[in-house]
VOGU-3710 file (C-alpha; in Angstrom, 3 decimals, decimal comma):
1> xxxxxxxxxx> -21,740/11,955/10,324  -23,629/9,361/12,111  -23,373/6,564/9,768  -19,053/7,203/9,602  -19,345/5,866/13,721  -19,637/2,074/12,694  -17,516/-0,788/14,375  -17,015/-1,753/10,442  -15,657/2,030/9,487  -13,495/2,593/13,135
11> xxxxxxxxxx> -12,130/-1,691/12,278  -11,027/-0,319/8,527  -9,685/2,576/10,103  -6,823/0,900/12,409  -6,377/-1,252/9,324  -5,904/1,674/7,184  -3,776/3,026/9,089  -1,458/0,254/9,937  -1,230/-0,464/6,001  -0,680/3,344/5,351
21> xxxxxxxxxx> 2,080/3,470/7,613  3,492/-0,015/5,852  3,456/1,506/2,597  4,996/4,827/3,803  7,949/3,154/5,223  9,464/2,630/1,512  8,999/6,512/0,919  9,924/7,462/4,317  13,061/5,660/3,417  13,784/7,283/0,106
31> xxxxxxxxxx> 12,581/10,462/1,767  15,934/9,848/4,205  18,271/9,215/1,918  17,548/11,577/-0,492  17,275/14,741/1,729  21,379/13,939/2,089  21,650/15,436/-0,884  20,434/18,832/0,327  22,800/21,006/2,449  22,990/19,501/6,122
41> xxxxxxxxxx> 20,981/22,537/7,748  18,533/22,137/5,516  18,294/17,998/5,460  15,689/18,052/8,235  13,030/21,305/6,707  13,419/18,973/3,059  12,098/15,690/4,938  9,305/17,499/6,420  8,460/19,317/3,631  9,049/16,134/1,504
51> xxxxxxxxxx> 6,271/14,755/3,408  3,279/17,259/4,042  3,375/17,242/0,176  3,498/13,433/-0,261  0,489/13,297/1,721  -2,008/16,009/0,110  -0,760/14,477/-3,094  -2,406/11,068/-2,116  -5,248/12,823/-0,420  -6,051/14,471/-4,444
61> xxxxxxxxxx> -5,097/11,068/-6,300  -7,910/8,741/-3,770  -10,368/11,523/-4,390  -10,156/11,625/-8,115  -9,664/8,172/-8,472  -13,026/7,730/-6,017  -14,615/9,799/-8,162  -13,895/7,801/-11,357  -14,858/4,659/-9,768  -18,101/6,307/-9,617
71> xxxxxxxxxx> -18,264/8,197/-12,329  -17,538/5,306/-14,882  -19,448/2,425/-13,733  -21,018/1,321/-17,328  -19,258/-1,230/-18,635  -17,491/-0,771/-21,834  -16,235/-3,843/-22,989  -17,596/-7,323/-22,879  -15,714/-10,746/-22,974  -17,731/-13,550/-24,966
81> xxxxxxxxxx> -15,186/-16,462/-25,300  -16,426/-19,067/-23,676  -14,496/-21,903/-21,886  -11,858/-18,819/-21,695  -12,746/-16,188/-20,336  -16,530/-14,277/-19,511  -17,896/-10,981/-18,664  -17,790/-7,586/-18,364  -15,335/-5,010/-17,994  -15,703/-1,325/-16,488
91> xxxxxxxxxx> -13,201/1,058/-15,304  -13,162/-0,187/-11,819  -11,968/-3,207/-13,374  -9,400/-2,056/-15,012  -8,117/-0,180/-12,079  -8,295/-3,553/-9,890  -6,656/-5,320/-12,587  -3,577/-2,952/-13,193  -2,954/-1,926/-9,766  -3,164/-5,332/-8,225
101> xxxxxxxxxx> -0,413/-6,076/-10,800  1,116/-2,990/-10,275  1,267/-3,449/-6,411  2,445/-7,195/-6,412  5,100/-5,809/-8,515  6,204/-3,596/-6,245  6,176/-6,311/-3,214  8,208/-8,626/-5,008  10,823/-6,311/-6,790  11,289/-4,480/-3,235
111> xxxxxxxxxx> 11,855/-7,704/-1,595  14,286/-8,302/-4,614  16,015/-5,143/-3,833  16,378/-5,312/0,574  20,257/-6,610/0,077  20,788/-3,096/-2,177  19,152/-0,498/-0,089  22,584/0,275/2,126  24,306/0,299/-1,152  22,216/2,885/-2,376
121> xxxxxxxxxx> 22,419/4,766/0,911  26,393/4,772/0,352  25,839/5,804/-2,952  23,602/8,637/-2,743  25,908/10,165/0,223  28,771/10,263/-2,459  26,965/12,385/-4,420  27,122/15,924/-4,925  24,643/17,802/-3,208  21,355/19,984/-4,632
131> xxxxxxxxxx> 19,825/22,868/-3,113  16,857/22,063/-0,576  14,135/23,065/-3,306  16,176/20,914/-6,001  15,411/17,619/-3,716  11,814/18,832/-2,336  10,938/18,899/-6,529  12,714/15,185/-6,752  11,025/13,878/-3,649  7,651/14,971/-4,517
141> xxxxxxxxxx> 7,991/13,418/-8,092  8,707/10,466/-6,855  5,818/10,073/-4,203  3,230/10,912/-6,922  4,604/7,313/-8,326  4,848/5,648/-5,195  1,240/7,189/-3,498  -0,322/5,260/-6,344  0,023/1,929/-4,390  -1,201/3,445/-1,261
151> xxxxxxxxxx> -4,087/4,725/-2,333  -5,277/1,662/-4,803  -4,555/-0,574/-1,432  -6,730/1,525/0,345  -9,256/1,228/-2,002  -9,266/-2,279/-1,707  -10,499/-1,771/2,198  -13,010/0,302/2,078  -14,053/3,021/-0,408  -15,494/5,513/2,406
161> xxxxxxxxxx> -13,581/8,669/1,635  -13,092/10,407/4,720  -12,186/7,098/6,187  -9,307/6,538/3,898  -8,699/10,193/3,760  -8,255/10,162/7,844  -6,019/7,226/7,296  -3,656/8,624/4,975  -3,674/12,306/7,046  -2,911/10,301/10,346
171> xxxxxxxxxx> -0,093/8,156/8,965  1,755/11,482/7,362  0,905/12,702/10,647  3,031/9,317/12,345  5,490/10,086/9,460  6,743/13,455/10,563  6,408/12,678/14,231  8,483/9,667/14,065  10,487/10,470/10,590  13,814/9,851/11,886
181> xxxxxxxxxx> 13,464/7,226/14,616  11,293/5,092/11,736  13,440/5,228/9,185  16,621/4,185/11,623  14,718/1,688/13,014  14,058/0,054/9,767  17,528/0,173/8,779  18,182/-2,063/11,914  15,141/-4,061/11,425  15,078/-5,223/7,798
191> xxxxxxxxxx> 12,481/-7,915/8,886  9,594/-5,963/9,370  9,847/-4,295/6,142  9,427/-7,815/4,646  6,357/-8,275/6,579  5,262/-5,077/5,130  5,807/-6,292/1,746  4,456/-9,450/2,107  1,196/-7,616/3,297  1,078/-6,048/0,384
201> xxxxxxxxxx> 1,478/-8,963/-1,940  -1,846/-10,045/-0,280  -3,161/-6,706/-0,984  -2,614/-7,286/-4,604  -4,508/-10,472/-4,747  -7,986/-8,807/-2,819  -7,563/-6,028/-5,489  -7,359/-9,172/-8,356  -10,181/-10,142/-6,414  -12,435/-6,855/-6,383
211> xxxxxxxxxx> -11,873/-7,271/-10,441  -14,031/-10,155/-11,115  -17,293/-8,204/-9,243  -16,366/-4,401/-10,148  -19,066/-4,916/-13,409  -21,569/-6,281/-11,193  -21,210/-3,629/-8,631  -20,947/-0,555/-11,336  -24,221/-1,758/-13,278  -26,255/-2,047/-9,609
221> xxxxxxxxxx> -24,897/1,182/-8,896  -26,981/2,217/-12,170  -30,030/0,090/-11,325  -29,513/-3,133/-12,578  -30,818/-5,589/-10,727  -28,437/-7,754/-8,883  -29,620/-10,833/-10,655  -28,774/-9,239/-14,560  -25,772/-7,287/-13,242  -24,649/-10,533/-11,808
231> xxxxxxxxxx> -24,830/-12,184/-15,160  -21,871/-10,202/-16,184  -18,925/-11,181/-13,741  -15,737/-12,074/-15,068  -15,187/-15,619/-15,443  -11,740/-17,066/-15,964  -11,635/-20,757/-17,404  -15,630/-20,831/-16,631  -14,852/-19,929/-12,886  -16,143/-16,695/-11,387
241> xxxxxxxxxx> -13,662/-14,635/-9,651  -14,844/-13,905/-6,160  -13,121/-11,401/-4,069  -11,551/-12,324/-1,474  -13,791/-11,626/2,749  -12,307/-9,039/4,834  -12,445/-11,824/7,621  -9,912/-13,576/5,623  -7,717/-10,461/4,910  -7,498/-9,608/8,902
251> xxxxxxxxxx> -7,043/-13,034/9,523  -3,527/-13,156/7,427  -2,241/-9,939/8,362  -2,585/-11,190/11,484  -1,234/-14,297/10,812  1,664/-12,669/9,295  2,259/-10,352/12,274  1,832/-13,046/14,906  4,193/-14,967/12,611  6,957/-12,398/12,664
261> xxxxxxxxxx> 6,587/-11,584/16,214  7,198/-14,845/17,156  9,970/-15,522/14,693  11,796/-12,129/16,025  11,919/-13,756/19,641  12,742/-16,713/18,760  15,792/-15,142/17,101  16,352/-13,285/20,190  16,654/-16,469/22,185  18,756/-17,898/20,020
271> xxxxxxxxxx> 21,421/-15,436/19,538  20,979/-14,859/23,562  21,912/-18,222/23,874  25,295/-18,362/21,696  26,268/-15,454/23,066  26,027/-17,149/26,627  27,481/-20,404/25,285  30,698/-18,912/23,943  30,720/-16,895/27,365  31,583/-20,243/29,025
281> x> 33,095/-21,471/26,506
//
């Protein structure tokens, strides 16, 4: 218990958490708008429910996908063409690989979509409605897909499993307490669900990162020493893919936030000015 009390572990906590919370706004979204289609005294039981089960669903998914990072370090494939591409490849890999694509797909198809989101809103209240178990089924579907880039972006932080698994429990926890004001904030304040995005986009590259080292890693974890396992990273055009520092991670989401703050009161400013311009005008 000793060794979870670390300035590193309580650091990827707050991180964690603020990067849980990013990720849940997209499902706490969806969550909203489809609980319409349940009956109205029923809308508010189907979010809640909608999300107690979202999060024990990503709770399972980062333990067994934990456990198969550490079950299958050996690596099972190895690339030999040279000039081209190098190394070995494990399931870690893999994982880093696919859901580093997977998750920069996401950012950039979500940022694609923003403009839609109120049409879909006016579209799903058109409907016809479902009863309350109907849309609890639909909503936890559809969080089994989405918890997938939550968890693999945790993994990415740290891979300290009641760290992450405190993180994800104390963002569902932020979700229920804050379900409704969150989600109409965000309709009002489309900005800061681009900055959320964009956070993740970086999240995708430390994961393409992790890739290049995830061999290395699995074969010390077997006993290798680090000077053979190192032998088989992943080079791409006879450069070795090194994951990106945690320093530098912080150091753009902060960026980013600082970024956006600043950019929101600027905006502020301005449109305090006009309106005090065509006051006297």
């Amino acid at each position: 218990m000793a060794d979870l009390l670390t300035l590193e572990n309580a650091t990827n906590l707050i991180m964690l958490c603020f990067l849980q919370a990013v990720l849940g706004f997209d499902n706490l979204l969806y969550i909203s708008i489809e609980s319409q289609r349940a009956p109205v005294a029923q809308q508010k039981a189907v979010r809640t429910w909608g999300i107690i089960i979202a999060v024990a669903l990503r709770v399972i998914l980062l333990f067994v996908m934990i456990q198969l990072l550490n079950a299958l370090n050996a690596p099972f494939y190895t690339f030999e063409w040279d000039g081209v591409i190098t190394g070995s490849v494990n399931f870690a890999t893999v994982v880093f690989i696919v859901g580093g694509a997977f998750i920069m797909y996401t950012a950039v198809k979500e940022i694609g979509h923003m403009l839609s989101i109120e049409k879909l809103a006016h579209d799903v209240e058109g409907k016809s409605g479902k009863s309350a178990t109907q849309v609890v089924l639909l909503i936890v579907f559809m969080n089994l897909i989405f918890s997938f880039d939550s968890v693999l972006s945790a993994i990415a932080i740290t891979d300290v499993f009641p760290i992450l698994a405190t993180a994800i429990i104390l963002s569902g926890l932020a979700m229920l307490l804050l379900a409704d004001g969150v989600t109409n904030f965000l309709q009002k304040n489309r900005m800061y669900e681009v900055l959320g995005l964009f956070i993740l986009l970086i999240v995708g590259v430390v994961l393409l990162g992790e890739s290049g080292q995830a061999a290395v890693h699995g074969l010390e974890a077997m006993g290798v020493p680090y000077e053979e396992a190192k032998a088989e990273a992943l080079k791409v055009f006879g450069r070795e893919i090194i994951p990106m520092s945690k320093s530098t991670f912080y150091f753009s989401v902060v960026v980013l936030v600082a970024v956006e703050v600043l950019q929101s009161g600027y905006s502020r400013k301005l449109n305090a000015e006009r309106a005090a311009l065509q006051e006297h005008s």
